[in-house]
N, C-alpha and C positions, 0 to 999 in steps of 0.2 A: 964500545962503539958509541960514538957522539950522537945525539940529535941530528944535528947537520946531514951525517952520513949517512943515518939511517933512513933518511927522508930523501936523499940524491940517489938511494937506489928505487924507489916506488916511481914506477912505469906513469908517465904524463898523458894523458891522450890529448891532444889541442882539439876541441869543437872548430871546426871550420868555419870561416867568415866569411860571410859572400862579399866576392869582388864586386861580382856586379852590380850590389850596392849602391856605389857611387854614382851607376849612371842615373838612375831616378832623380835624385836630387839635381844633378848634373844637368839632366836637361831641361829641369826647370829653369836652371841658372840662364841657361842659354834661349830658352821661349821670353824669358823675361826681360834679356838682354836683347835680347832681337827686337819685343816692342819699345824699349828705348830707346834705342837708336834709330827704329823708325822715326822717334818724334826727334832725336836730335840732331840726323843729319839735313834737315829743314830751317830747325830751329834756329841751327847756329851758323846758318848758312849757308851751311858746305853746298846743297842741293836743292833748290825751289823752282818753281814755274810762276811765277809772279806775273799775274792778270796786267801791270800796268808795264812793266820792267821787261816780261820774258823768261827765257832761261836766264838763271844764277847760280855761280859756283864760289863759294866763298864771297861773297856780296860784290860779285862782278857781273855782270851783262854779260852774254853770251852769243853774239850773233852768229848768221847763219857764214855770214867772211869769215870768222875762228872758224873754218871746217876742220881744223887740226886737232882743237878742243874736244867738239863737237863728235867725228869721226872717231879720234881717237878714245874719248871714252866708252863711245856706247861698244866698239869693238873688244874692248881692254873690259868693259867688265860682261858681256856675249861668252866671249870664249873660255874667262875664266869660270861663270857655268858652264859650261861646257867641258873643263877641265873638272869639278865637281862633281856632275854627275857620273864622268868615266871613273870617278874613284871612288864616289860612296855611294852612290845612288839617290834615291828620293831621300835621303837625309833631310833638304830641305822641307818635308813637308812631314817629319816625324819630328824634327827638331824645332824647325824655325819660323814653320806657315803663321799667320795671324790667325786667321781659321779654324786651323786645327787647336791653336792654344787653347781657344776662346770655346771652341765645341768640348773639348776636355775638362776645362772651368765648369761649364754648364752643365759637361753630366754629372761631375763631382756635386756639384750643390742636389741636382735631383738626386742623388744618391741618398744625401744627408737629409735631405728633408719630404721626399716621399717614397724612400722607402730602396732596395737594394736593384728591383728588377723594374725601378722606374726608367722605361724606353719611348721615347719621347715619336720615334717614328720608326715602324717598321714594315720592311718591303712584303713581309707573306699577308700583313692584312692584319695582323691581330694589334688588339686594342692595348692600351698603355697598363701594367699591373703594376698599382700601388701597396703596400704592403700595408696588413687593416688597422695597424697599430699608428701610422702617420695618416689617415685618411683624414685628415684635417683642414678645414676652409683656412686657416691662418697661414696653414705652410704653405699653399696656391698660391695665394698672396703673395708672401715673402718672397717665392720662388722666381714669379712674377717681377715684383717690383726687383730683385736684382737680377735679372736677364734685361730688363726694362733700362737698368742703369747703366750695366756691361752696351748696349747698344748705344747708349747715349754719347758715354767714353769716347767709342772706338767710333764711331762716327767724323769724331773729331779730327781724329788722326789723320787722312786724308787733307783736312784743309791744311795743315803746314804746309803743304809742298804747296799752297796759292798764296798763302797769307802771313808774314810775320806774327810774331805770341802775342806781340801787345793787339795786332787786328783782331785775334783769336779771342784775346780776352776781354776786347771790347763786346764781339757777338754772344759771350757765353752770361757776359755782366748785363744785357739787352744794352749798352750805350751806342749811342748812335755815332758812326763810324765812315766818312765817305771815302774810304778806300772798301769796303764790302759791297759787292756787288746786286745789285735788286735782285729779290726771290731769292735770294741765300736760302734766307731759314726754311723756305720751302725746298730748295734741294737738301739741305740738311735733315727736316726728317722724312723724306721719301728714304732719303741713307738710311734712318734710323730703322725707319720701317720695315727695311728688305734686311737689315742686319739682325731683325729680331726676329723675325718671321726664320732666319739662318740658325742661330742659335738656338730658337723654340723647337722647331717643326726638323728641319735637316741634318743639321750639326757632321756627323762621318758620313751620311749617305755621298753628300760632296766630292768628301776623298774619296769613294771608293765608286764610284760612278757618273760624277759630272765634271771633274776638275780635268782641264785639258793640259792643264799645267804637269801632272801627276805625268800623264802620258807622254807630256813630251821629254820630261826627265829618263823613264824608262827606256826612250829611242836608244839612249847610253849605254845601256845596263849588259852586262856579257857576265862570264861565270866569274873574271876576274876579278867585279865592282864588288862592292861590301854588304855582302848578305848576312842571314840566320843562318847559321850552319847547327845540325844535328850531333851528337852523339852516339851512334848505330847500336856502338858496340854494349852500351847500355840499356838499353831497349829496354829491360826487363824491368824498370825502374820506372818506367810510364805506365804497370797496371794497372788500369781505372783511374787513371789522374789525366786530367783536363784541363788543370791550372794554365798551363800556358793559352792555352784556347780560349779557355776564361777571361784572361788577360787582355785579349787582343779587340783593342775596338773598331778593329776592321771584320773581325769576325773571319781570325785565318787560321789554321793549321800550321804552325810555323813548323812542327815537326814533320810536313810534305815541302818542303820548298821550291819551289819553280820558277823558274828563270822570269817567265812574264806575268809577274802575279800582284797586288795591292800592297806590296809590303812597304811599307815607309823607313824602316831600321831605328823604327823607335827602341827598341830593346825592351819595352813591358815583358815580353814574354822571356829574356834574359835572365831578368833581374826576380820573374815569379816563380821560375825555375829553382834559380842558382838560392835564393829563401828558402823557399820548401826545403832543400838540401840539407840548409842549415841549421834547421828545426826538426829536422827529424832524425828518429834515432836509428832510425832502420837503413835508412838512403844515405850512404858516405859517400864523400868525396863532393866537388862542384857540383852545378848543374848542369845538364844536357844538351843546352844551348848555348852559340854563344856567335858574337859579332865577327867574322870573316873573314878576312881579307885572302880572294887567292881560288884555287880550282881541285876543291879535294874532292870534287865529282869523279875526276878523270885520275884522282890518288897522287895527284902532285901539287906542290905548290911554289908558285911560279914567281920567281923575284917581283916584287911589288912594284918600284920603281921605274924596273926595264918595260914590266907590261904596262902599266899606266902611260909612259911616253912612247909605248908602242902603237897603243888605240889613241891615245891623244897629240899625236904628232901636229898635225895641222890647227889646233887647239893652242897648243903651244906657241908655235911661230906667230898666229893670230892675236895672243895677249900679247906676244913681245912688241910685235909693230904697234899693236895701239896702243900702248908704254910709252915708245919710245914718238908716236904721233905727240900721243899726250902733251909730252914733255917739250916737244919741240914749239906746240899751241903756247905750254904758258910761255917757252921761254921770249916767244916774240909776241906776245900779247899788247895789244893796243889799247889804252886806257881808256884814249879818248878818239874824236873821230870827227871833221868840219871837211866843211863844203863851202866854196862861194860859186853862188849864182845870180843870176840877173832879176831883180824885181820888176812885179807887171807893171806892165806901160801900156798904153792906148798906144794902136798900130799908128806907125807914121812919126811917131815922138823918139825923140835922140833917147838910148840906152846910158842912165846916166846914175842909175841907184842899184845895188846890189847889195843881195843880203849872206851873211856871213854865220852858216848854219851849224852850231857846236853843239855836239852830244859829248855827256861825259859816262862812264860805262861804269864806274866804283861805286858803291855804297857810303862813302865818306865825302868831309868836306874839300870843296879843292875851288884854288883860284885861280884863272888863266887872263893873258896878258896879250892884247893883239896889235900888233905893230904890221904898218904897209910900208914895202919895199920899192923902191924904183920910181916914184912919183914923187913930184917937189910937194913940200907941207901945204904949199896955198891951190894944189889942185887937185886935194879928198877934203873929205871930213868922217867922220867915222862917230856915233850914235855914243861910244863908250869905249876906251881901253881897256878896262877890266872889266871881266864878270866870274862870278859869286856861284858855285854849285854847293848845296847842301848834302845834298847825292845824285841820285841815277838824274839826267834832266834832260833837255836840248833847250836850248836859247838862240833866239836870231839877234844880230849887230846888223843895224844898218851903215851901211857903204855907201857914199855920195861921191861923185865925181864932178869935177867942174866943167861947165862949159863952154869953158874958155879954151880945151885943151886943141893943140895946133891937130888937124886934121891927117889922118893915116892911124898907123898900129901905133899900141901904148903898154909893151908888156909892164907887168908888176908882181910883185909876191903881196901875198898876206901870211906871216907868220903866227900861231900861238904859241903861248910857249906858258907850260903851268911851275907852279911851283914845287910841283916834284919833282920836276927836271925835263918833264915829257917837254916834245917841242914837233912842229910840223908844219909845214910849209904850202901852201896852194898858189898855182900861179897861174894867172888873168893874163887873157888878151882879152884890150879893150879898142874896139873903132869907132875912131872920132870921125864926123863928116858934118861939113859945115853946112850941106841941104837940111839938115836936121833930122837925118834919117841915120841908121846902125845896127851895128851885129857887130856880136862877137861870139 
């Protein structure tokens, strides 16, 4: 008998490797993904509130006449949380909250630097226990100064959605900047203030008792959304272990599960499980938890897709219309936008100067060209044919009319017309009267 052989009949036993592994790191990926795209859909201007400009979507103006825009989005993306919560539940506040990340940062560092049962706040009364081996003024400090720094960061965050990066990094370089707003820096660290005081003092108590947010995700929640589900049949496998409870920094039972309870679907307690399992020699097979989807309360489990758009029916119709709002906003989006009206006059004086009022609504350069229609050349004059936008602006053109002009109505157009092809048209009634008196 060959080697080979002899070795292809000895029995393999494979150590088990926890799946649910992957979600820990996994969700990092996504808390950290989530604070970037908070800074960069600001950044890059998909989305801002710009103190001088307004709302911005992609470096365009937004006004309150785009109601299709407008409408359309905040519907379009309403529903589709709403579509979210009916299928995973508070995911966003296990996976994606800025809060919760930033509370989980902060206990991981107390962990490492004062010690394992350092709790920063707790609701029976009892006092913070440091372990006697870290009781050290230097770790305070440290611990300190980066909770100190973490609030500084995150503070920041919020101004994009007021201020472009270069405004950002004028205030953070102290240059002086006159697109920032007086008292900035003082509403900035009242932020910092309340953010550290959140991180120090609070951190989960938030999730698990002040967030309204939490709650109203749960409005959602039915057996069919995406819970912790048990392993019953196992049971015997949880004497004297705690680990998942250990785990949880909501402080739950996930081995009781209930319908209306603090569970976020973070999966900690999955993934302390499904380890344990993997590590010991006694406990075979997976862990006893695991992530959901479905109603094995009632011993069945209910096509996923059909119940999701069964509870979310009205969810559904609601993202599509504001889709398809959406879409209709940009597709008739107006770049730009004038007005002619009549310049002040002292009562009694012939109406004879009009101003020619152009907003342009892009983030870019652009030049527009105004030609008047209907009137001979010797009976206007007009301030400027062209004007020069660098971006978002309004500009007035003065409009002169002569008065000479023969008495009664004097319709006319005033056109612009830019070089990106936009073009628009307003058109004047003007009355001439040889009393020296007018309206139009």
């Amino acid at each position: 008998m060959s080697a080979n052989d002899a070795l292809s009949k000895i029995p393999v036993v494979e150590e088990h490797v926890p799946g649910a592994k992957i979600l820990h790191p996994l969700r990092r990926y996504v808390q950290l993904g989530t604070l970037l795209l908070l800074v960069l859909i600001p950044a890059s201007g998909l989305f801002r509130i710009d103190p001088g400009a307004g709302i911005v979507m992609l470096d365009r103006q937004v006004w309150f006449s785009d109601i299709f825009i407008l409408m359309g989005f905040w519907v379009f993306i309403a529903s589709l949380l709403i579509m979210m919560y009916s299928l995973v539940g508070a995911v966003f506040c296990g996976w994606m909250c800025p809060q919760n990340t930033v509370s989980e940062w902060a206990n991981t560092m107390t962990e490492k630097l004062l010690g394992r049962r350092a709790l920063m706040m707790d609701i029976s009364g009892e006092r913070m226990q440091v372990a006697a081996r870290r009781k050290s003024l230097l770790n305070y400090i440290v611990l300190a100064v980066l909770l100190l720094g973490a609030s500084l960061v995150y503070a920041l965050i919020p101004m994009f959605y007021f201020y472009p990066p270069q405004v950002i990094w004028s205030f953070v370089t102290f240059q002086s900047d006159p697109a920032l707003a007086n008292g900035l820096r003082w509403i900035y660290m009242v932020c910092v203030f309340v953010l550290f005081t959140d991180i120090t003092v609070i951190r989960h108590l938030m999730c698990k008792y002040m967030c309204i947010y939490r709650v109203w995700q749960h409005s959602f929640k039915t057996r069919e959304t995406l819970h912790i589900s048990y392993d019953t049949t196992r049971s015997d496998h949880c004497a004297n272990c705690h680990y998942c409870v250990d785990s949880c920094f909501l402080d739950l039972d996930p081995r009781q599960p209930e319908l209306f309870d603090s569970c976020v679907n973070c999966g900690a307690c999955v993934v302390a499980c499904d380890e344990l399992h993997s590590k010991s020699k006694k406990l075979a097979g997976p862990g006893l938890l695991q992530l959901t989807l479905g109603d094995e309360w009632k011993g069945k489990y209910r096509g996923m897709v059909g119940s999701f758009f069964n509870r979310a029916r009205a969810a559904t119709m609601a993202t599509i219309i504001g889709a398809l709002a959406f879409s209709y906003g940009v597709a008739t989006y107006e770049p730009a936008s004038f007005s002619v009206y009549r310049a002040d006059t002292n009562q009694g004086e012939q109406i004879l100067d009009y101003r020619i009022n152009i907003a342009y609504k892009i983030n870019q350069p652009e030049n527009m060209h105004i030609r008047v229609e209907g009137l001979a050349q010797n009976d206007f004059s007009i301030d400027k044919h062209d004007v020069h936008f660098s971006g978002f602006g309004r500009q007035d053109v003065g409009l002169h009319l002569s008065g000479g002009l023969s008495e009664g109505l004097h319709r006319f157009r005033v056109v612009v017309t830019a070089d990106s092809g936009w073009t628009k048209t307003f058109q004047v009634v003007h009355f001439a009267s040889l009393q020296g008196r007018g309206k139009s």
